[in-house]
VMD Tcl script that builds the backbone (N, CA, C; Angstrom):
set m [mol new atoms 369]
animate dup $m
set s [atomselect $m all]
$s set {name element resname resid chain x y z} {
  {N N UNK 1 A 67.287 145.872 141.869}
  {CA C UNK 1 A 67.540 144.487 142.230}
  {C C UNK 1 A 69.042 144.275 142.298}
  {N N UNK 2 A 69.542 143.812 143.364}
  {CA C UNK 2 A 71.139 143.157 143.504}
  {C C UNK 2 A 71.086 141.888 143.517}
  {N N UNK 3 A 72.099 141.393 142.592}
  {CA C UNK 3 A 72.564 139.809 142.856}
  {C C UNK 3 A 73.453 139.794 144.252}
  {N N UNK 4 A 73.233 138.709 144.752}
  {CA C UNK 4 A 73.546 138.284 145.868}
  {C C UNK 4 A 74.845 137.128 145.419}
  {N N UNK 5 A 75.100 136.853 146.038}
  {CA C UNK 5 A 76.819 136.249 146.085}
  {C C UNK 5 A 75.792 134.763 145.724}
  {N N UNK 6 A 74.617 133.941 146.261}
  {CA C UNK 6 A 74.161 133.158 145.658}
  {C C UNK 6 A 73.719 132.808 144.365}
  {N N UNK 7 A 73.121 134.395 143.949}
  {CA C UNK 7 A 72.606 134.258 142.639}
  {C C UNK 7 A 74.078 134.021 141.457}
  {N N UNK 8 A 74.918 134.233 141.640}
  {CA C UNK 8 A 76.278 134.884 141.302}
  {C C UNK 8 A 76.422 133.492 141.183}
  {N N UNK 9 A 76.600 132.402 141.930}
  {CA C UNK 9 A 77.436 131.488 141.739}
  {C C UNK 9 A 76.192 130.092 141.336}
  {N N UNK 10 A 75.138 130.647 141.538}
  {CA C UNK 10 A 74.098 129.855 140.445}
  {C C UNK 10 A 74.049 129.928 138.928}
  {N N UNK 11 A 74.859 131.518 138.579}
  {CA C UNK 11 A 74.536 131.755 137.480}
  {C C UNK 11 A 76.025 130.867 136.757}
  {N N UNK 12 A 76.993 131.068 137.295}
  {CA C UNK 12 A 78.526 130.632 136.793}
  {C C UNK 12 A 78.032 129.327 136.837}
  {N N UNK 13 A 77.489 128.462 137.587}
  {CA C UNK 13 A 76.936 126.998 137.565}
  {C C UNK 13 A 76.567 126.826 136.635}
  {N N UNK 14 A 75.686 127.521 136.134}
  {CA C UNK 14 A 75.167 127.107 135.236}
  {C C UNK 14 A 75.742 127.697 133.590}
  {N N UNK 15 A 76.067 128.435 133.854}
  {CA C UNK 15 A 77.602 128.497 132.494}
  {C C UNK 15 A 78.265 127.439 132.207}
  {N N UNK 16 A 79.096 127.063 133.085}
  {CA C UNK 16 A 79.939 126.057 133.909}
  {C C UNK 16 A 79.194 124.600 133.234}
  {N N UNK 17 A 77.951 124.483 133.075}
  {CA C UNK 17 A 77.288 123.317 133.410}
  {C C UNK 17 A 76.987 123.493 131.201}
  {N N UNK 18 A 76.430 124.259 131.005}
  {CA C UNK 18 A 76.192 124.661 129.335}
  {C C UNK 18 A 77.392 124.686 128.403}
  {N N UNK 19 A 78.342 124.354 129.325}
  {CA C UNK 19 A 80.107 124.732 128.469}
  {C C UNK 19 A 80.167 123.418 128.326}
  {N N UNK 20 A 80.329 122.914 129.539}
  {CA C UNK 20 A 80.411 121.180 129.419}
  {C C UNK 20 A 79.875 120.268 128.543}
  {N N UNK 21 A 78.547 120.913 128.412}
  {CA C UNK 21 A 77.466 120.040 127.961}
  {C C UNK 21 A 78.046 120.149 126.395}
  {N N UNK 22 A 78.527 121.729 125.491}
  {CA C UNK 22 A 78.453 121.637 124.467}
  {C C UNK 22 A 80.238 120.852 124.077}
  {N N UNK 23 A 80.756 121.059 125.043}
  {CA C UNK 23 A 82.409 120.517 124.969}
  {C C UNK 23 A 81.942 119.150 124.478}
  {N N UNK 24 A 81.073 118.502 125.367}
  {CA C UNK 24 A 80.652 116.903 125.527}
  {C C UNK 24 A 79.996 116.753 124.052}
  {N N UNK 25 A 79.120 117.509 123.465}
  {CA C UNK 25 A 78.708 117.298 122.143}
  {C C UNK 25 A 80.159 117.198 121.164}
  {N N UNK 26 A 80.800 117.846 121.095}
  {CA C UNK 26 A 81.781 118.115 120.291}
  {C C UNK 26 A 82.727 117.136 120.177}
  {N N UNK 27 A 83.068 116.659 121.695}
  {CA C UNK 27 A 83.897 115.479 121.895}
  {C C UNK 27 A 83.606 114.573 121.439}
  {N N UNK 28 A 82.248 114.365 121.641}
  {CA C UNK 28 A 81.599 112.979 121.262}
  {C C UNK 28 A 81.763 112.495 119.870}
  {N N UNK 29 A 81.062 113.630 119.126}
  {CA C UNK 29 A 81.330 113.851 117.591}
  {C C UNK 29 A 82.820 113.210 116.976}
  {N N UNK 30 A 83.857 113.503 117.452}
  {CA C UNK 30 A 85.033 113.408 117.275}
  {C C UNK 30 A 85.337 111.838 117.615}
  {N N UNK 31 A 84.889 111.508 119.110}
  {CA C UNK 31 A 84.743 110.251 119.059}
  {C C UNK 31 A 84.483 109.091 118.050}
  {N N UNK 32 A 82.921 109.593 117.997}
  {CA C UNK 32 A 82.280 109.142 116.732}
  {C C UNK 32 A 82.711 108.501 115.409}
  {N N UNK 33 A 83.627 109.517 115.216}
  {CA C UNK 33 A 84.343 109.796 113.844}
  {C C UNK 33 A 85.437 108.496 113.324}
  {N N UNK 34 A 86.116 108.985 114.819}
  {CA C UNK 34 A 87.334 107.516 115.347}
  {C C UNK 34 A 86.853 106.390 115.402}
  {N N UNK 35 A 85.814 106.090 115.631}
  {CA C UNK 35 A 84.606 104.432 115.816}
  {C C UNK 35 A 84.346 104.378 114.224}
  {N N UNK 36 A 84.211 105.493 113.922}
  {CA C UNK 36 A 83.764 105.024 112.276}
  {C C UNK 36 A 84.905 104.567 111.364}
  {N N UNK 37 A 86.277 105.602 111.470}
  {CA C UNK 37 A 87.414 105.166 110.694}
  {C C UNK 37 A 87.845 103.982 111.247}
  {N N UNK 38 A 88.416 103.878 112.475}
  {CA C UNK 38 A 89.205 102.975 112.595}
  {C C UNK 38 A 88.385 101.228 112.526}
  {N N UNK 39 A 86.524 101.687 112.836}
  {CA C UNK 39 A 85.878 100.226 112.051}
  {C C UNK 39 A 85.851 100.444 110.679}
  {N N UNK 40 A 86.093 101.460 109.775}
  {CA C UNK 40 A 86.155 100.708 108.391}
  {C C UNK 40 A 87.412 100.369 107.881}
  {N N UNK 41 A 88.605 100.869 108.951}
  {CA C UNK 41 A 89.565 100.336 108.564}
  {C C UNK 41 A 89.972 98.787 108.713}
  {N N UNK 42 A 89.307 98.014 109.575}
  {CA C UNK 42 A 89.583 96.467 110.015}
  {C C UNK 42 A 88.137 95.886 109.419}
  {N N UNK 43 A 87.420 96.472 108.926}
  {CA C UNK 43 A 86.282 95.886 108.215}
  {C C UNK 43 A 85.376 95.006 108.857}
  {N N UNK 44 A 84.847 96.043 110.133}
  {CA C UNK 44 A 84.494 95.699 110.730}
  {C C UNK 44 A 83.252 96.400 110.838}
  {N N UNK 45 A 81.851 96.580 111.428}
  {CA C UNK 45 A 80.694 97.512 111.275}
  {C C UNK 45 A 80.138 97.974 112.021}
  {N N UNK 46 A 79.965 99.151 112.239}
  {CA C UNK 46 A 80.103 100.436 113.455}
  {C C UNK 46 A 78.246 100.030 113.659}
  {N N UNK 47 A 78.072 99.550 114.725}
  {CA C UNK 47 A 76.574 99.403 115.021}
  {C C UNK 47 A 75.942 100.137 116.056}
  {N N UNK 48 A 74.861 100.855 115.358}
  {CA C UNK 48 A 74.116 101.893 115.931}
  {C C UNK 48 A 74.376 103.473 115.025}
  {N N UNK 49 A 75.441 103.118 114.641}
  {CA C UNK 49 A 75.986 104.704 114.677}
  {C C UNK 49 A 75.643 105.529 115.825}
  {N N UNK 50 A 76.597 104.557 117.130}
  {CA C UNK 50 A 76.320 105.793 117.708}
  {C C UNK 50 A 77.877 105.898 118.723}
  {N N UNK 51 A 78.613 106.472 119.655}
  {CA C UNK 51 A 78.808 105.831 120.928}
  {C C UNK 51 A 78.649 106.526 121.976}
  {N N UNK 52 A 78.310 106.264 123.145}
  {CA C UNK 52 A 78.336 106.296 124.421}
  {C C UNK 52 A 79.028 106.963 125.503}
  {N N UNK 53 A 79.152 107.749 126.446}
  {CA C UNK 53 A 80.309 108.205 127.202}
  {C C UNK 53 A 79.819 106.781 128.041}
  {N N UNK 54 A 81.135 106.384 128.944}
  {CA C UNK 54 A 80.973 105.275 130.028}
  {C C UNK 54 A 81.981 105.837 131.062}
  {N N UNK 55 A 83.146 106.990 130.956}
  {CA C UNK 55 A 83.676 106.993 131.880}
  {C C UNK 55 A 84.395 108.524 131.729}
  {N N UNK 56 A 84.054 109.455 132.630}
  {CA C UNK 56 A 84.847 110.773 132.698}
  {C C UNK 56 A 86.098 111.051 133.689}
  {N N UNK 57 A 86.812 111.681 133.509}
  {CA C UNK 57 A 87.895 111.788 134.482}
  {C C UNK 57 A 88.671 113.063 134.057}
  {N N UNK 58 A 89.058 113.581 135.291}
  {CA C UNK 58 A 90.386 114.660 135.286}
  {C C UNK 58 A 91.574 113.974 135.005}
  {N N UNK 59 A 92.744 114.395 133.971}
  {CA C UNK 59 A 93.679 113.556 133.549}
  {C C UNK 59 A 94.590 114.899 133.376}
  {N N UNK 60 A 96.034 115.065 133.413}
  {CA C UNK 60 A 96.940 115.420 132.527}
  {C C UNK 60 A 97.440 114.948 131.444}
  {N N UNK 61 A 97.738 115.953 130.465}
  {CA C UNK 61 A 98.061 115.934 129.115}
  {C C UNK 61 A 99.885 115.925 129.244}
  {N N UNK 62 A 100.537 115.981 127.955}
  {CA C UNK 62 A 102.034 116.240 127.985}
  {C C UNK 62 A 102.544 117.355 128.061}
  {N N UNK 63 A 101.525 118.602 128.097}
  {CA C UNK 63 A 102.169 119.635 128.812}
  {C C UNK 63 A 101.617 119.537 129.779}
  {N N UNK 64 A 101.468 118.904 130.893}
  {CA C UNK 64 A 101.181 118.565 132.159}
  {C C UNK 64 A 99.720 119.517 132.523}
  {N N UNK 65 A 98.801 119.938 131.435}
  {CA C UNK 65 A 97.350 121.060 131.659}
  {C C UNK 65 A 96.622 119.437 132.169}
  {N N UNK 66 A 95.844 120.087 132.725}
  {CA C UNK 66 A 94.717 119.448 133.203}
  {C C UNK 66 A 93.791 119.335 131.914}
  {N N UNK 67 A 92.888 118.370 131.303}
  {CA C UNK 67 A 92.140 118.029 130.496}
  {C C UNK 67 A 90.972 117.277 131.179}
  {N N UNK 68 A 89.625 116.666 130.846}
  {CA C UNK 68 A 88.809 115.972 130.773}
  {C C UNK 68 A 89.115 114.712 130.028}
  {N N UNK 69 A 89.177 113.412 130.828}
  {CA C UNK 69 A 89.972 112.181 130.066}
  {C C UNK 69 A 88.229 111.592 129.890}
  {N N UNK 70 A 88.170 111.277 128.421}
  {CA C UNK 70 A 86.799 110.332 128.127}
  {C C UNK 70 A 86.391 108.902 127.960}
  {N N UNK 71 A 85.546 108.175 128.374}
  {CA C UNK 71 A 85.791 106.946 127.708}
  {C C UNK 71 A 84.475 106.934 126.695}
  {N N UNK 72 A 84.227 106.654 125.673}
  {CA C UNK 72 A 83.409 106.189 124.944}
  {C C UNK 72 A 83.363 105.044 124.746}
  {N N UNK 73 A 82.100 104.602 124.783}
  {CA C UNK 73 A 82.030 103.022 123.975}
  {C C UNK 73 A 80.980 102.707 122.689}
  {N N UNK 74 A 80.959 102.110 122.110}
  {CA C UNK 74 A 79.941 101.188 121.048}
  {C C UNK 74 A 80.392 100.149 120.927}
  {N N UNK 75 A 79.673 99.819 120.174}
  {CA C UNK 75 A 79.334 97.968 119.596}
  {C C UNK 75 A 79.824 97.684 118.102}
  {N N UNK 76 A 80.269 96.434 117.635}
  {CA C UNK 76 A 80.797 96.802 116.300}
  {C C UNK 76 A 80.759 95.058 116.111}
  {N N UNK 77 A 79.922 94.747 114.793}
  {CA C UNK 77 A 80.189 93.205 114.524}
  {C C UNK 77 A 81.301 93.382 113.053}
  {N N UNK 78 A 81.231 91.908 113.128}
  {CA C UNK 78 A 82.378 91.464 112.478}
  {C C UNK 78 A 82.025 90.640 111.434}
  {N N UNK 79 A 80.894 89.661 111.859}
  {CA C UNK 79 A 80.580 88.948 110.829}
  {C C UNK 79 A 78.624 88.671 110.580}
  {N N UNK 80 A 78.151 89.886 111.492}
  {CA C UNK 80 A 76.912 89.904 111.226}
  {C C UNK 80 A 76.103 89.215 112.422}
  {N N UNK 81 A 76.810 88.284 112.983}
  {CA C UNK 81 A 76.240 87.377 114.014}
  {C C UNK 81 A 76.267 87.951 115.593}
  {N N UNK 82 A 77.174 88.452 115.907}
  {CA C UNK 82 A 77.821 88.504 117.266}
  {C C UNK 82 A 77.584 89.905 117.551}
  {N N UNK 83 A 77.662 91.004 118.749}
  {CA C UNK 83 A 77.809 92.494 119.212}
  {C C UNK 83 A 79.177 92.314 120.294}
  {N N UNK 84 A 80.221 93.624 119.797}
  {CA C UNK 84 A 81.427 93.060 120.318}
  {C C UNK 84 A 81.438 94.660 120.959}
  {N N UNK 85 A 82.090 94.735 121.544}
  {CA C UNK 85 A 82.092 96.281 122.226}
  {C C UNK 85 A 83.745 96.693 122.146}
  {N N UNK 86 A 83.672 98.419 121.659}
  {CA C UNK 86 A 84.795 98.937 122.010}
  {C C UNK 86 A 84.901 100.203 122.502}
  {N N UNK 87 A 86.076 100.600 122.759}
  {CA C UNK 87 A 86.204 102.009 123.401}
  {C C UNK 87 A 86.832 103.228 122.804}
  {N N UNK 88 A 86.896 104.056 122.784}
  {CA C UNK 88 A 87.482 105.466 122.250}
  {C C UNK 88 A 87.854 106.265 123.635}
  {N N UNK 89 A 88.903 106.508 123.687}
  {CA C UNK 89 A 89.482 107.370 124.803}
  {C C UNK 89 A 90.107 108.486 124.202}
  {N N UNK 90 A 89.576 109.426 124.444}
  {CA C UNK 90 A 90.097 110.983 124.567}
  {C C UNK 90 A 90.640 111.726 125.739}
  {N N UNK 91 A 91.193 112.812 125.571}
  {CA C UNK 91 A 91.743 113.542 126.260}
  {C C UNK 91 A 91.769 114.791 125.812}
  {N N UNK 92 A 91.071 115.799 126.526}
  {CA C UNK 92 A 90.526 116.893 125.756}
  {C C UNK 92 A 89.645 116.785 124.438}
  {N N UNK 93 A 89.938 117.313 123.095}
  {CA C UNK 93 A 89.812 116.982 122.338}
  {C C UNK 93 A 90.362 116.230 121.449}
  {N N UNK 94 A 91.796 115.476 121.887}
  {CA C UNK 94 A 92.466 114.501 120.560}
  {C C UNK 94 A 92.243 112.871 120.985}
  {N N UNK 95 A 91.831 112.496 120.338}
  {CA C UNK 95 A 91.718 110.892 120.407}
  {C C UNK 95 A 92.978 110.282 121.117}
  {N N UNK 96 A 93.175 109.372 122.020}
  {CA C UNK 96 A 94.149 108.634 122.299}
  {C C UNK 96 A 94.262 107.523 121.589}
  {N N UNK 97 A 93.137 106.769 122.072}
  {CA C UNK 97 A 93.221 104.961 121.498}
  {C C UNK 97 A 92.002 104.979 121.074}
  {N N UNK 98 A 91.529 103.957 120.263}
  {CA C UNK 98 A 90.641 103.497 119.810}
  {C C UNK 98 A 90.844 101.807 120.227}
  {N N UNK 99 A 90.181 100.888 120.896}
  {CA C UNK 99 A 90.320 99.395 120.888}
  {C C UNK 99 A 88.812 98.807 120.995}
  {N N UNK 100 A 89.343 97.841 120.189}
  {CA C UNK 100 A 88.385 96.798 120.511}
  {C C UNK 100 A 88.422 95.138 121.103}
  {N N UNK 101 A 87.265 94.825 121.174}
  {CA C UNK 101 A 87.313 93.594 121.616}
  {C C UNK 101 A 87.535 92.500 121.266}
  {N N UNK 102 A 88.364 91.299 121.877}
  {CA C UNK 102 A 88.694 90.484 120.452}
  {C C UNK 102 A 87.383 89.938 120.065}
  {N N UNK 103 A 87.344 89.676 118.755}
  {CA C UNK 103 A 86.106 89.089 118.129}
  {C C UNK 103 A 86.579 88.656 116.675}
  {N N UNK 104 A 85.878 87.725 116.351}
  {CA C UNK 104 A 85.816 86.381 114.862}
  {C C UNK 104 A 86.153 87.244 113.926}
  {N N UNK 105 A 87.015 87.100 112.817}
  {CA C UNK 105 A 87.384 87.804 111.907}
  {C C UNK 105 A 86.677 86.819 110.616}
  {N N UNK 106 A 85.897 86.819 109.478}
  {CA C UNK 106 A 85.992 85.967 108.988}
  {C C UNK 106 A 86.485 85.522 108.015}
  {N N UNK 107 A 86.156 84.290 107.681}
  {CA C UNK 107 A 87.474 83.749 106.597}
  {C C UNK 107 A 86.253 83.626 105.207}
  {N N UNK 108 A 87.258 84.382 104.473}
  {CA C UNK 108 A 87.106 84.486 103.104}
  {C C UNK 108 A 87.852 83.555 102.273}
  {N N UNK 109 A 86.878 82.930 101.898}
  {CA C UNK 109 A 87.392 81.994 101.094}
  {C C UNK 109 A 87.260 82.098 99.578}
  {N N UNK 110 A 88.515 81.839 98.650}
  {CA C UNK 110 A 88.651 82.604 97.420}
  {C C UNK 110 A 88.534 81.150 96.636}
  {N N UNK 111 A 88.076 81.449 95.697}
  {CA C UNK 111 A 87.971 80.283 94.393}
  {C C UNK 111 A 89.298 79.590 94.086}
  {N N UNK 112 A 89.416 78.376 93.783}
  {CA C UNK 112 A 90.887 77.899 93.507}
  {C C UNK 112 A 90.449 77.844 91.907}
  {N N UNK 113 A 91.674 78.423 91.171}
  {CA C UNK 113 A 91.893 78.515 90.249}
  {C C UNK 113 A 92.791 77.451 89.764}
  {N N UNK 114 A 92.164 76.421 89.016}
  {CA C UNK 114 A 93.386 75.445 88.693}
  {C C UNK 114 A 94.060 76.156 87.016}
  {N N UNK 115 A 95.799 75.833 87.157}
  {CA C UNK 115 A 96.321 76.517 86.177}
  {C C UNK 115 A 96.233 75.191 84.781}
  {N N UNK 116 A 96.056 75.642 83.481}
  {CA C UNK 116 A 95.688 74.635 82.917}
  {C C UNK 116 A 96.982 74.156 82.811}
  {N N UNK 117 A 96.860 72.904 82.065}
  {CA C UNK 117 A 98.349 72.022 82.128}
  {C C UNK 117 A 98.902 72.401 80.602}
  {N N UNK 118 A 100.132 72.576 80.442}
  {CA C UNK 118 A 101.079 72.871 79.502}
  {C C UNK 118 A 101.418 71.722 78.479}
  {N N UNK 119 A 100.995 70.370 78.698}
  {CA C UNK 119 A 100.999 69.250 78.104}
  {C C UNK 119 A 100.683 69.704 76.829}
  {N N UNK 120 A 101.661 68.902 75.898}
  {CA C UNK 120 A 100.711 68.766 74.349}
  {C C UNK 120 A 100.109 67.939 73.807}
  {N N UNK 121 A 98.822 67.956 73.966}
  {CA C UNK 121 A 97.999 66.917 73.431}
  {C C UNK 121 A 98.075 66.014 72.298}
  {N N UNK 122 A 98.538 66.561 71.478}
  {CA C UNK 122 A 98.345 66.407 69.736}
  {C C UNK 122 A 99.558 65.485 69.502}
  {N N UNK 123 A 100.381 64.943 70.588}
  {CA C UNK 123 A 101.413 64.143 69.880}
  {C C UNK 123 A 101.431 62.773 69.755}
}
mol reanalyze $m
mol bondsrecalc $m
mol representation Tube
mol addrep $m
């Protein structure tokens, strides 16, 4: 049996196509990660645990290589009520930005402590 110049470039396709797929797991993961820190850093709550690709692209990096530019998205509330959406953009594998959408921060309201009075009673 000979491969034929078709079979040949069905088979690299599909290499080609299994590389991607596991790059895309990996990326995502990493994504992921960035949706999780940077919502527990603003105290805010990563909903679903999950995010999304929404946008792929060929991009250059700062050594001018060609990379895969990503967009990820999820959802993230703030105060339990609302679904606010944000994005994770990569480039290759390092995170660029992480943003979100503006949304209600809420207000915590702290006990007033009255200071007692220094008066002397007893006089």
């Amino acid at each position: 049996m000979s491969l034929s110049f078709s079979h040949i470039f069905i088979l690299l396709a599909g290499f080609a196509a299994a590389m991607y797929f596991f790059s895309e797991l990996h990326v995502r993961e990493i994504a992921l990660n960035a949706a999780r820190s940077h919502s527990d850093e603003l105290n805010v709550q990563l909903l679903d645990q999950s995010v999304g690709i929404h946008r792929v692209w060929l991009k250059r990096d700062s050594d001018n290589r060609l990379r895969i530019w990503r967009n990820y998205q999820f959802e993230f509330t703030s105060t339990g009520d609302e679904r606010y959406k944000g994005n994770v953009i990569t480039l290759g594998e390092q995170v660029e930005t992480v943003q979100l959408q503006v949304h209600r921060v809420p207000v915590i309201k702290e006990p007033i402590h009255k200071e007692s009075s220094n008066k002397d009673y007893n006089s």
